[in-house]
LOMI-797612 format. One record per residue (C-alpha): residue in one letter; z, y, x. Coordinates in steps of 0.1 Angstrom, whole numbers, padded with zeros to 4 digits, always signed. Last residue first. Layout:
<atoms>
AZYX ...
</atoms>
This chain:
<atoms>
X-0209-0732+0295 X-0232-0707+0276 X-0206-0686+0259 X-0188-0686+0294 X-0218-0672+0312 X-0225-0644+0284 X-0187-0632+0283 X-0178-0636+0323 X-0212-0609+0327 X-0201-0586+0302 X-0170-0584+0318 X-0181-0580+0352 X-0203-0553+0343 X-0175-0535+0321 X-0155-0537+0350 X-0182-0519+0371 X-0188-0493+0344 X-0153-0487+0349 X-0154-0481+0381 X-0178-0459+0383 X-0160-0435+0354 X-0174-0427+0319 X-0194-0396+0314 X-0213-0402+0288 X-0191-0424+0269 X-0201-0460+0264 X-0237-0470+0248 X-0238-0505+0259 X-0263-0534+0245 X-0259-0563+0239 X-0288-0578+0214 X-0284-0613+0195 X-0270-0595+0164 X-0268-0561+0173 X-0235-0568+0198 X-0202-0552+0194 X-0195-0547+0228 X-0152-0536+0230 X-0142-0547+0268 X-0112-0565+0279 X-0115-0600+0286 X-0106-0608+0244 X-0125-0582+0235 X-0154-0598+0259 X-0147-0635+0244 X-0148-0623+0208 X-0181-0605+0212 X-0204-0632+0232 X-0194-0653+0204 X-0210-0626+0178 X-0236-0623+0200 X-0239-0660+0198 X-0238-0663+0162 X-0251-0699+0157 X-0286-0710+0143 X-0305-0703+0174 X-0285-0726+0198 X-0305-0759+0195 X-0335-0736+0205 X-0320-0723+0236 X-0312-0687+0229 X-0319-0660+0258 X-0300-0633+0249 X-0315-0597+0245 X-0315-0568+0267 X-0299-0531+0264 X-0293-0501+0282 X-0280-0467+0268 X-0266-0435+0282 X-0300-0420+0294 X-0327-0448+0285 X-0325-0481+0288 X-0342-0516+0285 X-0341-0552+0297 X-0364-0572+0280 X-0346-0607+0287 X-0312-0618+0294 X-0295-0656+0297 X-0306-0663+0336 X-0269-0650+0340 X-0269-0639+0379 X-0303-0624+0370 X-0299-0609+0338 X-0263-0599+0349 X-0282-0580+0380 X-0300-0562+0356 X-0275-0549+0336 X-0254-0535+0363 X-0290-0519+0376 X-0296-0506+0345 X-0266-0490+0339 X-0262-0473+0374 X-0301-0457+0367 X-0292-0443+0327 X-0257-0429+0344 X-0279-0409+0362 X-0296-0393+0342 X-0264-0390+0318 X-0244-0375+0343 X-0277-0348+0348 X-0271-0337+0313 X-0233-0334+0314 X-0236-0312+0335 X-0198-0304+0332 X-0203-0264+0317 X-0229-0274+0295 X-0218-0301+0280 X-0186-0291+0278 X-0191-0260+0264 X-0213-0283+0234 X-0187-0306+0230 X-0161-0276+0225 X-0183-0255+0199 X-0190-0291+0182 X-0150-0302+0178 X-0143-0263+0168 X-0171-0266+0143 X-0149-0300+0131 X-0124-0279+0129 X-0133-0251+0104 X-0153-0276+0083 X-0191-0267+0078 X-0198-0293+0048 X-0160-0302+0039 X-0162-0303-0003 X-0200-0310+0001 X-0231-0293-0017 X-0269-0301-0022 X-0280-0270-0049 X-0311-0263-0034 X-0317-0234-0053 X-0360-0225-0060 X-0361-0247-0096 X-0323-0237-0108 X-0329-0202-0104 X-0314-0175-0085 X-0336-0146-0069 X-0356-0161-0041 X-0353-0178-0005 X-0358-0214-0011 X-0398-0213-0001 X-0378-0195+0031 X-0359-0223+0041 X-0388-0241+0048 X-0404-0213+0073 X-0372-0211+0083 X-0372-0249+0100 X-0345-0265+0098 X-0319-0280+0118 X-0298-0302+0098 X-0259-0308+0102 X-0229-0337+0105 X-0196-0338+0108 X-0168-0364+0101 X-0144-0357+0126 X-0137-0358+0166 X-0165-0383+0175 X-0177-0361+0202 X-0182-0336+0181 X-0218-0335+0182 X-0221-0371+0191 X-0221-0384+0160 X-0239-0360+0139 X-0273-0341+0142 X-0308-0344+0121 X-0338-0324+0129 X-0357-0310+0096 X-0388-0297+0108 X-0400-0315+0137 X-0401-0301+0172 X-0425-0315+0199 X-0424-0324+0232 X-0426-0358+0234 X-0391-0362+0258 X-0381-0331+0237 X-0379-0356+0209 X-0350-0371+0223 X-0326-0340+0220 X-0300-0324+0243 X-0324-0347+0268 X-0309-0379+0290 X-0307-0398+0261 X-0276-0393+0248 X-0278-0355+0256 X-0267-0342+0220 X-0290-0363+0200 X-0301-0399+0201 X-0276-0411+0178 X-0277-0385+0146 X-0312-0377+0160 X-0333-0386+0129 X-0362-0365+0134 X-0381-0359+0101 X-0414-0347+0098 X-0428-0328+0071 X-0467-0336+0062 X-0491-0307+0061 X-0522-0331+0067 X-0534-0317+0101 X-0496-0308+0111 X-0483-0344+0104 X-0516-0358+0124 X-0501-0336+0156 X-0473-0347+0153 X-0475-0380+0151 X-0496-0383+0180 X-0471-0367+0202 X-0445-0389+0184 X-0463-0418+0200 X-0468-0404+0228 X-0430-0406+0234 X-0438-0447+0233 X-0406-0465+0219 X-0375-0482+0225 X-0354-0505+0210 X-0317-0507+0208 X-0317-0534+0187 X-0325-0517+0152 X-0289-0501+0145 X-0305-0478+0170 X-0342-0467+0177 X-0348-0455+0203 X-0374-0426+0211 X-0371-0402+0181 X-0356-0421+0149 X-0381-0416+0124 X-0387-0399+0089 X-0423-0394+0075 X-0424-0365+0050 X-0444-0353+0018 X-0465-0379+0012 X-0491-0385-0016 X-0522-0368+0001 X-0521-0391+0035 X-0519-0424+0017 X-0553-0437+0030 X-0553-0416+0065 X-0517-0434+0072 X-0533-0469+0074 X-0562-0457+0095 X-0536-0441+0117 X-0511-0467+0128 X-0542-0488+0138 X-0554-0461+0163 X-0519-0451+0172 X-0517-0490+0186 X-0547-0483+0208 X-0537-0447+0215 X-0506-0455+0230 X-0505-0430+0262 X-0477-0421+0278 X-0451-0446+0275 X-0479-0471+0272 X-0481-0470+0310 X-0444-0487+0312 X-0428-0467+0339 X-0406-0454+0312 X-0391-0486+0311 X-0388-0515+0282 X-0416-0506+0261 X-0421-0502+0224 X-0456-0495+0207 X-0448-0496+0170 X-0472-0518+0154 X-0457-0509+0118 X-0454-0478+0100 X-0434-0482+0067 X-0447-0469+0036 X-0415-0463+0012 X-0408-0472-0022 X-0375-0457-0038 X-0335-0481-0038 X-0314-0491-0071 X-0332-0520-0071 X-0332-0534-0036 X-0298-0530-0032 X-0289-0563-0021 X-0319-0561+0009 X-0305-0531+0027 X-0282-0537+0049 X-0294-0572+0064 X-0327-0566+0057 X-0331-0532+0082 X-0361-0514+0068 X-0342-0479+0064 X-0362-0447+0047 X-0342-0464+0011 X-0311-0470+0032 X-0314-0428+0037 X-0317-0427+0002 X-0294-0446-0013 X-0267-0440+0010 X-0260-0463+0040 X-0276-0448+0071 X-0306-0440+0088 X-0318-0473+0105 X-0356-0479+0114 X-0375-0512+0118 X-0405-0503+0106 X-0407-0465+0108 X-0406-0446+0078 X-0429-0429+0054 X-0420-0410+0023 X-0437-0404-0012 X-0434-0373-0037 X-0467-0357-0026 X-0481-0354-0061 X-0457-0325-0069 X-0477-0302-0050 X-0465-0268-0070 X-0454-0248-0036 X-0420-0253-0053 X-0419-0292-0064 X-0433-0295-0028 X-0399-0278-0012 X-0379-0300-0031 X-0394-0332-0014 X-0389-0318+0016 X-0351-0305+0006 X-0343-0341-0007 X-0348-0361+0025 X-0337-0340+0048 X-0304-0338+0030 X-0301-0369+0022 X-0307-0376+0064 X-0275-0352+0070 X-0255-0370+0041 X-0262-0403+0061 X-0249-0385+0094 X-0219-0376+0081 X-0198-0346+0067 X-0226-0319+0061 X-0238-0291+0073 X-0270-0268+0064 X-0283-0247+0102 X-0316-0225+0097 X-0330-0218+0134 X-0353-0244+0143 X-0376-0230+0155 X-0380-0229+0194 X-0345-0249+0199 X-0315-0250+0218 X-0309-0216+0206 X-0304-0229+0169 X-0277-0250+0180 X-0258-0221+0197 X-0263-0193+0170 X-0250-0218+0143 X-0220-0227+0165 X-0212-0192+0168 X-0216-0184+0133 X-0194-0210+0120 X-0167-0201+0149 X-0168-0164+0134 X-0160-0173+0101 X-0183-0172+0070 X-0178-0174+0026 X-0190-0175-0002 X-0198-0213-0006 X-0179-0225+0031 X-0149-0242+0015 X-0118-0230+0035 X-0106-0258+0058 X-0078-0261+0086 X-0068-0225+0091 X-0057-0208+0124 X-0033-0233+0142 X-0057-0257+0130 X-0084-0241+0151 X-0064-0237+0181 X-0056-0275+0179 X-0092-0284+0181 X-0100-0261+0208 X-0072-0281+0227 X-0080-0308+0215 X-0120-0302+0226 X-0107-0294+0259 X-0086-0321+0265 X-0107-0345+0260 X-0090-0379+0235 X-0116-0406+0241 X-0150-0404+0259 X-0170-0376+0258 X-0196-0391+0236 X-0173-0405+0214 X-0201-0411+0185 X-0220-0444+0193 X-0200-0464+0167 X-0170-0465+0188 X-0185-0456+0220 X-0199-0488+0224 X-0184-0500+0254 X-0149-0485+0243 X-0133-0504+0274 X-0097-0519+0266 X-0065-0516+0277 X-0036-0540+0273 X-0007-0527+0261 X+0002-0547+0233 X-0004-0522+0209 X-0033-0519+0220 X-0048-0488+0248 X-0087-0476+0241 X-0104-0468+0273 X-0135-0447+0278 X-0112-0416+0281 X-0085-0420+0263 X-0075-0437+0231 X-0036-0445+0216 X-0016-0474+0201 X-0050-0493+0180 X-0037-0527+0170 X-0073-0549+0177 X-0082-0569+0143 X-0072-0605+0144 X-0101-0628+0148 X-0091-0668+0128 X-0087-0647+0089 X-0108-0618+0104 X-0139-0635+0102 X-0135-0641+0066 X-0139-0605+0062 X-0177-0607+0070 X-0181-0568+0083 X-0196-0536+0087 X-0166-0517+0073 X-0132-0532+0077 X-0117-0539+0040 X-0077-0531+0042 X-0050-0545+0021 X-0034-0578+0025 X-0060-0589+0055 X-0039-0565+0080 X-0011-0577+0081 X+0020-0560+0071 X+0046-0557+0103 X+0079-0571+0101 
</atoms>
């Protein structure tokens, strides 16, 4: 007899009681954008599993490169010492940018924005400008669950419990999203920039980085933003000699259409944030992208005050650099670029023909290998958990959404199949209608 499930595990991102009437799915195998049960039945990873399969389930490639790698040695701590795949995957990130070309790693994506985090505000403690010790943020931002990264968050629902072990940060608000690209503030948002900016100018002097999710913005609902925007931004961080911070640890690695979103503004920050879809979801893995003009301040004979001292037991693992190497052959060798272009225009014609057959989906969005739209709650309905509803019923038709709150949304693999995308359409489609009935 099988042990259940309830006796011993505690599923992340979750109400527990849930799972006493919703039995966890029993996981047999993954491939492609289909993950098998126990049972069986297959099931369409609409989400990606947490955004970070980007290839889909199981490539051979990248377990093949995988399995080389372990063949060879499966983790030497990277203090003191280098391999070659290390140094080729730091030579390839850093050639997909102008200046970015100083690679730390890490094992997730909230260790990645730590990181960011601490070396800017290091950085001031040694050009002697400790008074800018503050941060800025974009109202509602996600950057993960340690204490720092959910301090730079302004999502409630994970945050709000830990209010007192968490720092003060200025959020921007009046963030100019837009459902298309066509949408004319796309390109030009100086009326919202212009109230963004007088609140900045009067806390200008204290801060030593603003943080931000480039373009979309995630755990939020899928929501995104104005590229001018981030043109504006970056040209006000310059002035006042202000760090920015690109959270890509979603938005990175071509999930946008771009390897990076912020190319869509072109601009570079100085700390760029990667995870997720860099291996494809293979391991925990994370890095940041920094500028050398930061890393240099660190460069100096040894002392506490000029080391940064961050360190993880499996920052730079052997095989998770094999994972990244792999992804990033792939990505280039596949055109895995142009899939996501136009994956971007068969999603959002799926998705808008389930708004209209539905009548239940408004603000329709996407961009590269995301769309998304919220319900349409009648007013006697906006107490219950309809996405939640909307959930169960898909699982239980065969697809995996895992809706942000009353926002669906799909983020599936990259290159995903036609035909799936068209089941996923139809599933979708049964799960809203029949929530509704």
């Amino acid at each position: 007899m099988k042990k259940q499930n309830l006796n011993y595990i505690w599923h992340p991102c979750s109400q527990m009681k849930d799972y006493t009437n919703l039995k966890p799915l029993r996981i047999k195998s993954a491939s492609g954008s289909y993950i098998e049960l126990e049972n069986g039945k297959r099931v369409i990873d609409a989400i990606s599993s947490w955004w970070c399969k980007l290839l889909g389930h199981g490539h051979p490639y990248i377990k093949a490169k995988v399995i080389e790698q372990i063949n060879k040695f499966e983790h030497v701590m990277l203090a003191n010492t280098i391999n070659e795949k290390i140094i080729e995957l730091s030579e390839k990130l850093a050639s997909e940018t102008k200046n970015l070309n100083k690679i730390f790693y890490a094992g997730d994506g909230s260790c990645a924005v730590e990181i960011a985090l601490k070396m800017s505000l290091h950085s001031r403690k040694i050009k002697a400008q400790k008074h800018k010790n503050k941060f800025i943020a974009f109202e509602n931002g996600y950057h993960g669950e340690t204490m720092g990264a959910l301090s730079v968050s302004d999502l409630g629902i994970y945050k709000n419990s830990y209010k007192d072990l968490l720092f003060d940060v200025y959020m921007i608000s009046n963030i100019p999203y837009i459902n298309s690209k066509e949408n004319p503030l796309w390109d030009d948002c100086s009326i919202q920039w212009k109230l963004i900016e007088e609140k900045l100018e009067k806390i200008k002097n204290d801060v030593t980085a603003i943080i931000f999710e480039p373009i979309v913005q995630g755990a939020g609902g899928m929501k995104i933003y104005s590229k001018d925007l981030l043109v504006k931004l970056k040209s006000w961080a310059i002035i006042n000699d202000i760090h920015l911070i690109a959270d890509e640890i979603m938005t990175g690695i071509c999930r946008t259409g771009k390897m990076f979103a912020c190319e869509y503004a072109n601009i570079e920050p100085d700390f760029l944030c990667l995870s997720k879809g860099l291996t494809s979801g293979w391991l925990p893995f994370s890095a940041v992208m920094i500028k050398e003009e930061i890393y240099d301040l660190f460069y100096n004979d040894y002392s506490p005050e000029n080391s940064f001292l961050h360190s993880h037991t499996y920052c730079g693992n052997p095989i998770g650099v094999s994972a990244a190497l792999a992804t990033l052959e792939i990505i280039e060798n596949e055109n895995i670029l142009s899939q996501t272009k136009e994956l971007e225009i068969k999603m959002l014609n799926l998705i808008n023909n389930i708004a209209i057959k539905t009548g239940r989906l408004k603000n329709v969005r996407g961009i590269g290998g995301i769309v998304a739209a919220d319900l349409i709650i009648d007013d006697n309905d906006k107490n219950k958990r309809i996405g939640f509803e909307i959930f169960k019923r898909a699982v239980h038709a065969g697809a995996l959404l895992r809706p942000l709150g009353n926002t669906i949304y799909w983020l599936p693999p990259v290159n995903i199949k036609e035909h799936t995308l068209e089941e996923l359409s139809q599933i979708t489609e049964y799960a809203i209608t029949s929530c509704f009935k």
